[in-house]
C-alpha positions in Angstrom: 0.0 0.0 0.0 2.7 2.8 1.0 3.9 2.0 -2.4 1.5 2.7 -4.0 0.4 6.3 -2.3 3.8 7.2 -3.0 3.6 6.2 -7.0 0.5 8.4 -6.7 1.9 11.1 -5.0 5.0 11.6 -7.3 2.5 11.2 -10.4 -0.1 14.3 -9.5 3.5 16.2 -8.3 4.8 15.8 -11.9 1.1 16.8 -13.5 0.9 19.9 -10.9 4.8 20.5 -12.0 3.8 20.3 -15.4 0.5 22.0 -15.8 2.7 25.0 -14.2 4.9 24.9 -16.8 2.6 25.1 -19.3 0.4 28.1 -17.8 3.5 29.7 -18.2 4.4 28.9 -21.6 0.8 29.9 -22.6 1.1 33.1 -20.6 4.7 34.1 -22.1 3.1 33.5 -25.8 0.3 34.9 -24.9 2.2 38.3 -23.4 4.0 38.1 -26.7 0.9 38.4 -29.3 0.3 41.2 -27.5 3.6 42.8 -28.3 4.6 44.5 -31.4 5.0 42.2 -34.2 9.0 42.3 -34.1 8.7 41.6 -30.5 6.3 38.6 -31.5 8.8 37.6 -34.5 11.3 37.4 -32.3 9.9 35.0 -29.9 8.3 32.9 -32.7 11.3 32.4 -33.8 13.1 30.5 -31.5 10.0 28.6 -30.9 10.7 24.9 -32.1 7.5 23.3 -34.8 6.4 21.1 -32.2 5.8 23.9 -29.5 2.6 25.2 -31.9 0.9 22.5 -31.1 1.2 23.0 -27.3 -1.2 25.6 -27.0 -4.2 26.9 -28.4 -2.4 28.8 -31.2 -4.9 30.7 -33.4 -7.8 31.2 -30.5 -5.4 33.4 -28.3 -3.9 34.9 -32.0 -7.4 36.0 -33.0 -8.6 37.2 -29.0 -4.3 39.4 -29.2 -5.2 40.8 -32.3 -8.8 41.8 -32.9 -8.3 45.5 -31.9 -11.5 47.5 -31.6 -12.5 48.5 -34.9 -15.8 48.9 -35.6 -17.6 48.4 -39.1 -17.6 51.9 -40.8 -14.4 53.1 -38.7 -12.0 54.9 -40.5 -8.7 52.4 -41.4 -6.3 53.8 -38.9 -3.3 56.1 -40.4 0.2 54.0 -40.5 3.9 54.2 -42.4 4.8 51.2 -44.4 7.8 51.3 -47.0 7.0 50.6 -50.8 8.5 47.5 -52.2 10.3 48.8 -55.0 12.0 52.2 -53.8 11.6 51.4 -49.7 10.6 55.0 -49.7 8.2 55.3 -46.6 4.4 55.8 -48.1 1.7 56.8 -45.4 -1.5 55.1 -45.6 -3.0 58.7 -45.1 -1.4 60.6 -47.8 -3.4 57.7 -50.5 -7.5 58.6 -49.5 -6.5 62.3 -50.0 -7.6 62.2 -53.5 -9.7 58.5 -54.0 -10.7 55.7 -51.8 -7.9 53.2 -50.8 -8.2 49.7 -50.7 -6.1 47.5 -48.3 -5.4 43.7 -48.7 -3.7 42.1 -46.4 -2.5 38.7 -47.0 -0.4 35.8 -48.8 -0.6 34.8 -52.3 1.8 32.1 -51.7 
């Protein structure tokens, strides 16, 4: 019997042990979506393929990232650099004269 009760005990140590560990890791990714995206980049990248799959990925992504936009809000003004010249273009400077349409995306 004491055999047994300690088996049991060191089993629901290691699960306590290792649900802590992976609060953690969900709360660090979690602190990082939330960051700028080379802050998030940067994280991601040391991240090895198998750690995706650890946590729910695209749930927390889409609850990080959903911002407070309403539908008819104006697009908020931002700075991007064209690909061609890398001159900085801002997004406000190309409604001035006609409508602007955004598309965000991979065509890959």
């Amino acid at each position: 019997m004491t055999v047994k009760k300690s088996t049991k005990r060191l089993l629901w140590g290691t699960v306590a042990v290792l649900l802590c560990l992976w609060l953690g890791f969900v709360g660090y990714i979690n602190w990082a979506m939330r960051q700028s995206p080379e802050v998030f980049g940067h994280v991601m990248a040391g991240m090895p393929m198998p750690a995706y799959f650890l946590f729910p990925f695209e749930t927390m992504w889409t609850d990080a990232r959903k911002g407070n936009l309403k539908i008819g809000d104006p697009a908020p003004d931002f700075t991007v650099k064209t690909l061609d010249t890398r001159t900085p273009v801002q997004l406000a400077s190309l409604w001035s004269d006609k409508p602007a349409v955004l598309i965000f995306g991979s065509f890959t």
